[in-house]
C-alpha positions in Angstrom: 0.0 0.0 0.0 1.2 3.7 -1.2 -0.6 6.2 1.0 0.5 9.8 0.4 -0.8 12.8 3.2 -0.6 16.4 1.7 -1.0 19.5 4.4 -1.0 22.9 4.2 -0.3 24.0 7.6 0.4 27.7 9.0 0.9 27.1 12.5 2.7 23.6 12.6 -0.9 21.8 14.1 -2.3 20.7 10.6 1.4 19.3 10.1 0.9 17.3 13.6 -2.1 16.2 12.4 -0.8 14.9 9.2 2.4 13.3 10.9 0.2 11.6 13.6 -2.4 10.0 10.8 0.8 9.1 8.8 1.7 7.1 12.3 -1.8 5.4 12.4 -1.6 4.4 8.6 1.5 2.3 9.6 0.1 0.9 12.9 -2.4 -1.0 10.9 0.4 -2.0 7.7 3.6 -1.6 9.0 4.6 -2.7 5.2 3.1 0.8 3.8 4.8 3.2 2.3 3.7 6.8 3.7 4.8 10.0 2.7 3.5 12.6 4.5 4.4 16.2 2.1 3.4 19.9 2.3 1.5 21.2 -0.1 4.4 22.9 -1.8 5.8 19.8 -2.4 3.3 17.4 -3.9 3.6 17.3 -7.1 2.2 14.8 -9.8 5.1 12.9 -9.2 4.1 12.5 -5.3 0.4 12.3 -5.6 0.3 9.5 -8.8 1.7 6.5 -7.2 -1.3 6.7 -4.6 -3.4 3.9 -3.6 -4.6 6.2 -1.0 -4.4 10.5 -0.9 -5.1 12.1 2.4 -5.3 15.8 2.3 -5.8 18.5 5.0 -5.5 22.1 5.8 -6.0 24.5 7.9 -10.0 26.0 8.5 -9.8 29.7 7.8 -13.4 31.8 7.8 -14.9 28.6 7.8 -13.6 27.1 4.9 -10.2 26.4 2.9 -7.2 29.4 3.1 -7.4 31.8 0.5 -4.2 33.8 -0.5 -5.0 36.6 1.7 -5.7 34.5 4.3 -2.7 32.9 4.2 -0.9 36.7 4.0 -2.7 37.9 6.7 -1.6 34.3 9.0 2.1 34.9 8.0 1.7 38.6 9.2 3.9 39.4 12.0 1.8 39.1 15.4 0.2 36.3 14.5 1.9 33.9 15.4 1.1 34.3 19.3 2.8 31.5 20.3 5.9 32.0 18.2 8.2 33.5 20.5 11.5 33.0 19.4 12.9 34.0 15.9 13.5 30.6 14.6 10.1 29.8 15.2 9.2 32.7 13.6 10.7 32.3 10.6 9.8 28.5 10.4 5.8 30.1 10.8 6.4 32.8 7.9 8.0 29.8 5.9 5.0 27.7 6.1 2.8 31.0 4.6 4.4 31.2 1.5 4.1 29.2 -1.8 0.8 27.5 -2.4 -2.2 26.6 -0.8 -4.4 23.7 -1.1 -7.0 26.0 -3.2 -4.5 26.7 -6.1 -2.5 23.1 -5.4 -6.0 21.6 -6.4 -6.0 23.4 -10.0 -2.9 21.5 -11.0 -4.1 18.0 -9.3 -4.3 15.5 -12.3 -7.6 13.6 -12.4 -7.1 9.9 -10.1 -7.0 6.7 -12.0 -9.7 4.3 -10.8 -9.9 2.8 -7.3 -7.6 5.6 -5.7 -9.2 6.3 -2.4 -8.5 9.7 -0.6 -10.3 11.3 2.5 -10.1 14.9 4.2 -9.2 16.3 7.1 -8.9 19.6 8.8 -7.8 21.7 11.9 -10.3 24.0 13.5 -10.9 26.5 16.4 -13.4 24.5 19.3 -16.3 26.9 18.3 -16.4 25.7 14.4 -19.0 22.5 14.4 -19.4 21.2 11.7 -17.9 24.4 9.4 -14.5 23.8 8.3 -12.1 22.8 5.2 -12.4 19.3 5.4 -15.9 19.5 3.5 -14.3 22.0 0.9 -11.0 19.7 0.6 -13.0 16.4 0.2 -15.4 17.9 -2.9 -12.2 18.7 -4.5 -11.2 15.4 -4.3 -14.6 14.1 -5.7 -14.1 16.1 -8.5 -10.5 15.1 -9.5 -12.3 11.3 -9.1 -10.9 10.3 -6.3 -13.0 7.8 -4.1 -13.5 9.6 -0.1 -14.0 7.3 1.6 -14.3 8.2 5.0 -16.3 11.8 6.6 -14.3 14.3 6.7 -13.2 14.9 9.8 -11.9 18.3 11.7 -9.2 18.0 14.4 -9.7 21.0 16.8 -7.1 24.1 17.8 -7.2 25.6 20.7 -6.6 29.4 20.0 -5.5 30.9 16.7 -2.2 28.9 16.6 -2.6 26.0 18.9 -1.6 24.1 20.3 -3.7 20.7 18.9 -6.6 20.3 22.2 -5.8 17.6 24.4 -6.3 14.3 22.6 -6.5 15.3 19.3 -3.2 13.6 18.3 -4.2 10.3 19.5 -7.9 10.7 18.1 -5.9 11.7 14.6 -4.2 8.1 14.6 -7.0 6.3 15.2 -8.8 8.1 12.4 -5.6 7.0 10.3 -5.8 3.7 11.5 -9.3 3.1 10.7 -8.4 4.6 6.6 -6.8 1.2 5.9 
């Protein structure tokens, strides 16, 4: 089994996420091959060899990050819980290139039988409105087969950290896609 997780993540949690469903995906086949990728860096090459695509991003105004809501997240201040340089400049990193909405306009059409699901990260007071919806019609209409809900993984604040339990309820959910 390929499985390949793609994240767009602005304040390191939707990377968490990713990294902790990655771990899930190899509790059930330890024989998998997972590659977990920003967005930046999965290209056709990446995403082809797929028997399963997992995507996720980060829930801004209640749906997928636009550009400017990617400018204004990289904009200094905030990042409140950034408080040292490095981390700083790791944060503004993770703003720039592309986002999940323009990564999906160059996302070749799936080949039958490649399953995919959607995930996203949250604030506590977003039920029910997130990416993951948004992220998971995209994937519908590239042909993929979702298989699973999408599911939201919830932040505490604007920049985490991930809420208590959240990184072992994101394995399980990994877990249960194979």
């Amino acid at each position: 089994m390929r499985a390949v997780i793609v994240y767009e993540s602005v304040f390191g949690n939707t990377r968490e996420v990713a990294e902790e469903i990655a771990a899930g995906i190899h509790d059930v086949r330890s024989d998998a091959v997972v590659r977990c990728v920003p967005v930046a860096d999965a290209d056709t090459e990446v995403t082809r060899p797929a028997d399963l695509l997992v995507v996720g991003g980060p829930t801004h105004m209640r749906g997928m990050s636009s550009g400017l809501s990617r400018k204004l997240a990289g904009m200094p201040g905030m990042a409140v819980g950034a408080k040292d340089e490095g981390t700083l400049e790791a944060h503004h990193a993770d703003t720039e290139g592309p986002g999940l909405r323009a990564w999906f306009h160059s996302l070749p059409d799936a080949e039958n039988g490649t399953h995919a699901a959607a995930f996203d990260t949250r604030g506590p007071t977003e039920h029910g409105k997130g990416a993951a919806g948004g992220i998971a019609r995209r994937l519908s209409h590239h042909h993929y087969d979702v298989m699973a809900e999408p599911e939201g993984f919830v932040v505490d604040g604007i920049d985490g950290p991930l809420h208590p339990g959240e990184r072992r309820r994101a394995r399980s959910w990994g877990a249960a896609l194979v």
